[in-house]
C-alpha positions in Angstrom: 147.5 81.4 116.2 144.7 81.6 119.0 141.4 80.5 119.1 138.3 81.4 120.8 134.9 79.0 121.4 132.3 81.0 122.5 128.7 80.5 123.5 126.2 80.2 120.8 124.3 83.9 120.4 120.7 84.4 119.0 120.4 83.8 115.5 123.4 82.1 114.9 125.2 78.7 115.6 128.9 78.1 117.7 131.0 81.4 117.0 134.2 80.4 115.9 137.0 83.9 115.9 140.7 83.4 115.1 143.5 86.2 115.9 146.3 86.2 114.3 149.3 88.3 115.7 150.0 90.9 113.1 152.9 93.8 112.4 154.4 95.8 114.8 151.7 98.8 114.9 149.3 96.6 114.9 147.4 92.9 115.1 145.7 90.9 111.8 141.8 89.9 113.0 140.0 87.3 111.3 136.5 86.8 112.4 135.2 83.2 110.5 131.1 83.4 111.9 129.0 80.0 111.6 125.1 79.9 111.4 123.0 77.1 113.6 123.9 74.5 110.7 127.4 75.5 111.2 128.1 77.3 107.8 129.7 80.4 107.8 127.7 83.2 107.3 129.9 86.6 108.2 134.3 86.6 107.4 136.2 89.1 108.3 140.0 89.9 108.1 141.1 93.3 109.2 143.7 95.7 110.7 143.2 98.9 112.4 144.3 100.9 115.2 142.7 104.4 117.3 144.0 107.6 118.2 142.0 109.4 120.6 142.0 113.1 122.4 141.0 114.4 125.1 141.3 116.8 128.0 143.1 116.8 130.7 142.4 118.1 134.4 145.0 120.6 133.9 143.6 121.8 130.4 146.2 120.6 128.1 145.2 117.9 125.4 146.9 114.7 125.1 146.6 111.9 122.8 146.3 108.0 123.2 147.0 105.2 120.4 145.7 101.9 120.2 147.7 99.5 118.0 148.1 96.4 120.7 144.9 94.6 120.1 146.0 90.8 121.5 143.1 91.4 124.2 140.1 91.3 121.6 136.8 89.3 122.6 134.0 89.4 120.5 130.8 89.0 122.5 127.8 90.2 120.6 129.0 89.1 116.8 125.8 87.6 115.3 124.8 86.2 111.7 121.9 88.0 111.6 117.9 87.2 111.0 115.1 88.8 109.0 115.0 91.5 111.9 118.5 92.1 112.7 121.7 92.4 110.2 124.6 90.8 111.1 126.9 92.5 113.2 130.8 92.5 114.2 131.4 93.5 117.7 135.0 93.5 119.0 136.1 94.5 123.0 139.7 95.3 124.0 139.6 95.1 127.4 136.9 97.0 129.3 137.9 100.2 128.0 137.2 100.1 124.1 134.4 98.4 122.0 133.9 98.2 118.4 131.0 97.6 116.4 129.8 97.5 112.5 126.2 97.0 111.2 125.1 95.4 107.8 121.6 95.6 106.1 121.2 93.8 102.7 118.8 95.1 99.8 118.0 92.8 96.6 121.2 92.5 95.4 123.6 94.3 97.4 124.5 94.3 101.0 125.9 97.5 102.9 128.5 97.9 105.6 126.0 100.3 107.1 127.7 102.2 110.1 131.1 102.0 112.7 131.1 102.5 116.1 133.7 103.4 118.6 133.1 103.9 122.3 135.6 104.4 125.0 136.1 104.6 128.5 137.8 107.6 129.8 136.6 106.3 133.6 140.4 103.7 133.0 143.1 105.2 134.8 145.6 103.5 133.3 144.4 104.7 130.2 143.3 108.4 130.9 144.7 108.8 134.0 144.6 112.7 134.3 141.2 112.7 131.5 138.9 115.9 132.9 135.8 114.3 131.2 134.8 110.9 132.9 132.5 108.7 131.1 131.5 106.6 128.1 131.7 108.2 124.6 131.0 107.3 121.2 131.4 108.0 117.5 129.1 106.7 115.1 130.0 107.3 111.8 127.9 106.1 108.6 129.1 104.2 105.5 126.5 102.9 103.6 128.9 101.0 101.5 127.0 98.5 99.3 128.9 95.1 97.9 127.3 92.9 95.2 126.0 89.9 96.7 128.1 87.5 97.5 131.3 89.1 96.7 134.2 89.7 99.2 135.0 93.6 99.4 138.6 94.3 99.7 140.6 97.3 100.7 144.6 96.7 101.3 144.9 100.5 101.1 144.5 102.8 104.3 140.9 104.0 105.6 140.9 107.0 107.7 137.5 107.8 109.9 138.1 111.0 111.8 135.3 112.2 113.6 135.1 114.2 117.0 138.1 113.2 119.1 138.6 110.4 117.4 140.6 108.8 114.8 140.1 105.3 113.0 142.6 103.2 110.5 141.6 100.0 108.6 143.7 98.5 106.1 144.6 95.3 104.6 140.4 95.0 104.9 138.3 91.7 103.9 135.0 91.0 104.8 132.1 89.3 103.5 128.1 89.4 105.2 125.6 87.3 103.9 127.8 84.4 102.6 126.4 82.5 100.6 126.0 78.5 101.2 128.4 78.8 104.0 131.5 79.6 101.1 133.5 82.6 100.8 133.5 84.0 98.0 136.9 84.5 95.7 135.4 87.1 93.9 136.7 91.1 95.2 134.8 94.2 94.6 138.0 96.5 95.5 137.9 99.7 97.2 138.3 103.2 95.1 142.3 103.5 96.3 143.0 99.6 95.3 141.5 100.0 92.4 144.6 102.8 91.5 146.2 101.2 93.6 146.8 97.2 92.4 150.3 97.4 91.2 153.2 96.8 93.3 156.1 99.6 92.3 159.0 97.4 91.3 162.2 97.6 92.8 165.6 96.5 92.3 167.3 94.7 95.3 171.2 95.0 95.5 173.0 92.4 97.4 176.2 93.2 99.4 178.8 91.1 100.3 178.9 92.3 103.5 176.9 94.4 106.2 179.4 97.2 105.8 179.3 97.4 101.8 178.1 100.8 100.8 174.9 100.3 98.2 175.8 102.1 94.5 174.5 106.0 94.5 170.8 106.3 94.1 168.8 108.9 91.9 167.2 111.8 94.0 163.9 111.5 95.0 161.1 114.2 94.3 160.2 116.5 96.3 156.8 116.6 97.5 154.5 119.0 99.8 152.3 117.3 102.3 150.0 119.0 104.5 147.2 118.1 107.5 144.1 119.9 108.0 141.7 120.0 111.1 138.7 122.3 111.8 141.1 125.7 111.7 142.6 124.8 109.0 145.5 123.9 107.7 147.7 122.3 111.0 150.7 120.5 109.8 153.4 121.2 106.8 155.6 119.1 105.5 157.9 119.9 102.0 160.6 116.9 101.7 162.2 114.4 99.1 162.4 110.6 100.7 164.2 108.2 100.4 164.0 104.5 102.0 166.7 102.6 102.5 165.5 99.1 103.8 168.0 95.9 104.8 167.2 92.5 104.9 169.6 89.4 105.3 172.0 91.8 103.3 170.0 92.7 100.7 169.3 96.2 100.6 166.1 97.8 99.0 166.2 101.3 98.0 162.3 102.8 97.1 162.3 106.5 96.5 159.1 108.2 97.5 156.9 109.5 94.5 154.7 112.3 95.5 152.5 112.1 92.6 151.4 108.9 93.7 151.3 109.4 97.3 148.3 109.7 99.3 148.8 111.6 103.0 146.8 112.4 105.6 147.3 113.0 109.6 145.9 114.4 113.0 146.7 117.3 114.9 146.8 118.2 118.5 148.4 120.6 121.0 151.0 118.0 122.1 150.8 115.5 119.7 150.8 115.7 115.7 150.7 112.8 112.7 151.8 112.6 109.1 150.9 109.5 107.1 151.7 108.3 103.9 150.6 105.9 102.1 150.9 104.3 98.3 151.0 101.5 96.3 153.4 99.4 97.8 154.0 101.5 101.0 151.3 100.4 103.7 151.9 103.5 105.7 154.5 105.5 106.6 153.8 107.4 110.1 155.6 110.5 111.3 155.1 111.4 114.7 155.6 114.9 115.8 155.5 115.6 119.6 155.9 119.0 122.2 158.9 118.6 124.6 159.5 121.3 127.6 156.4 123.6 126.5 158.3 125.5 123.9 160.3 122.8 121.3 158.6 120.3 118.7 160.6 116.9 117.5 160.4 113.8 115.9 159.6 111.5 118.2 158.4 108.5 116.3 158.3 107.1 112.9 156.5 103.6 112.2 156.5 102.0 108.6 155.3 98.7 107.0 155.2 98.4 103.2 155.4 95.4 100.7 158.4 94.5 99.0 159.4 93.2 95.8 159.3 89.6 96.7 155.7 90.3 98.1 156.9 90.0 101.4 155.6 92.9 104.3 158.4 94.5 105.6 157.3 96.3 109.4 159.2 98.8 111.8 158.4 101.2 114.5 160.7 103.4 116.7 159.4 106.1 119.4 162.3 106.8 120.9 163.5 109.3 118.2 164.9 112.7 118.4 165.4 114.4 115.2 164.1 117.8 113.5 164.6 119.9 116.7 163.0 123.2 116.7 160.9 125.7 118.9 157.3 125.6 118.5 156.3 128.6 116.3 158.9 128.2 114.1 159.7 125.4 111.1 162.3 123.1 111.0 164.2 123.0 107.7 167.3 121.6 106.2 168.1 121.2 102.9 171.4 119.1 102.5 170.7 115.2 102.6 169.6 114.1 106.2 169.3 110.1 107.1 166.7 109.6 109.5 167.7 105.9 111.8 164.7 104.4 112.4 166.5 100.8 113.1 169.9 99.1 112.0 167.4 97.7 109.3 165.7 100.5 108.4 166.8 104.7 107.3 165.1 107.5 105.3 167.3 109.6 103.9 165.8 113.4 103.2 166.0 116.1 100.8 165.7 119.4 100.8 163.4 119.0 104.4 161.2 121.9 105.8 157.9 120.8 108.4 156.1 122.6 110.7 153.4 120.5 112.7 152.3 122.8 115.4 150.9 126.5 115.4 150.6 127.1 111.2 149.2 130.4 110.6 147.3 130.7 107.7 148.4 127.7 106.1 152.0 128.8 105.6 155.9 128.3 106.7 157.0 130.2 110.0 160.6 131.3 110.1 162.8 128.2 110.4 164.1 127.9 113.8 
């Protein structure tokens, strides 16, 4: 656990931030704001990450994530007066900057607006980026809270506007606070809301690390798909199955479609499914374009809750799996296993996905 002191700011007292090192994709920020009589007037705890696009000098597109967020200051975070809300601000680095406004009424306040600039000046960042400057995407919420409640999303948030891409989850946050104490009381997003209970599953314990597990039931098959601008981008048909192991207990969870929500990004090189549910945080397939003319695999990154309410987190993008050339789909319909990590699989069933070049929102010829 780190802490930051920083300077007192207009309108509030000593600023007081906390970052806690989170999962794998991604770091846990928790923002505790004091006023000038040192009560806390603005929480926050949040994870999120970016995915950005852009252009490069040879007119291809490629694709940047930002998940490692250990570099964070927070210059600018106020409590707000009677002409100014209060307002999170969050720098990575001189490259990104991240800011949301709130405005209260009589009884409500609002997380009014998001922000997201970058710099495609960094080299190390966009180092072949044909557009050079600063850019930003604003993109308005207006998401009013009861007064003095704590709003609460664990679910995933997707913002996608421009070239850019934005994840929250496992959101808390709380302006306005009322006689410097959080509240306990949650007004739950719309997806937490169907979303509260945790699916249960039965663990099986093994002797040993080479004892198989008993034979599961089949999963469902579900159909998945991404859109963009020209449509539909991304196709995806597939029963899953996760197989997860921890101090030799295994945990089996078979994906539900019917109570699955998905969505993704699409680029030329570059392409995203993600699912998420109930207990499944999100479940990331990355596609990606190797030698011009073949699509892959390359990545798949997971974190979910498990039956003893613990978060179980893995990430792998060094993958090579579902090989086929661009233009075509990949399909197999015999039982696959997937090896994310010694700790981690996904078995799948009756497998067909195409993420690049979809014509008219339908299956080309498997390759």
């Amino acid at each position: 656990m780190v802490f930051f002191r920083l300077s007192p700011v207009p309108g509030s007292g000593l600023v007081v931030l906390c970052l806690i090192l989170g999962a794998i994709s991604s770091y846990a920020l928790e923002l505790n704001l004091t006023n000038s009589k040192n009560a806390t007037c603005l929480y926050a705890k949040w994870r999120m990450n970016f995915t950005i696009g852009y252009e490069t000098t040879s007119k291809s597109n490629k694709t940047v994530t930002i998940s490692d967020l250990g570099n964070a200051t927070y210059n600018g975070s106020i409590c707000g007066d009677d002409q100014n809300g209060p307002k999170i601000e969050v720098q990575f680095g001189s490259v990104f900057s991240w800011t949301v406004n709130f405005t209260k009424e009589k009884s409500t306040y609002l997380i009014e607006s998001i922000s997201f600039s970058y710099d495609t000046n960094d080299s190390t960042t966009f180092p072949d980026a044909k557009k050079k400057g600063i850019f930003t995407v604003h993109e308005p919420v207006a998401f009013r809270i009861p007064l003095n409640d704590i709003f609460r999303c664990n679910s995933m948030l997707t913002a996608e506007k421009k070239d850019v891409i934005q994840h929250y989850w496992d959101v808390h946050v709380q302006a306005f606070v009322q006689n410097g104490t959080v509240s306990t009381k949650e007004f739950l997003c719309d997806k937490d809301k169907t979303s509260t209970t945790v699916v249960p599953v039965t663990p099986t314990t093994l002797p040993s690390p080479t004892t198989t597990p008993a034979q599961k039931e089949k999963p469902e098959i579900g159909s998945y798909s991404v859109n963009n601008t020209n449509g539909t981008c991304l196709l995806a048909t597939m029963g899953l199955q996760l197989n997860m192991t921890q101090d030799k207990v295994v945990t089996v969870i078979n994906i539900k479609p019917n109570t699955t929500d998905f969505t993704g990004s699409c680029h030329s090189q570059t392409a995203l499914l993600r699912l998420n549910g109930s207990n499944i945080k999100y479940l990331d397939f990355v596609f990606a374009v190797k030698n011009e003319n073949r699509f892959y695999l390359k990545e798949v990154n997971v974190s979910m809750y498990l039956v003893n309410g613990s978060v179980f987190s893995i990430a792998n993008n060094n993958l090579s799996y579902w090989d086929a050339p661009l233009g075509s789909s990949y399909m197999c319909n015999k039982e696959q296993t997937v090896s994310v990590s010694g700790a981690f699989q996904i078995n799948t069933f009756y497998l067909r996905v195409q993420p690049f070049n979809v014509i008219e929102g339908k299956y080309s010829t498997a390759g």
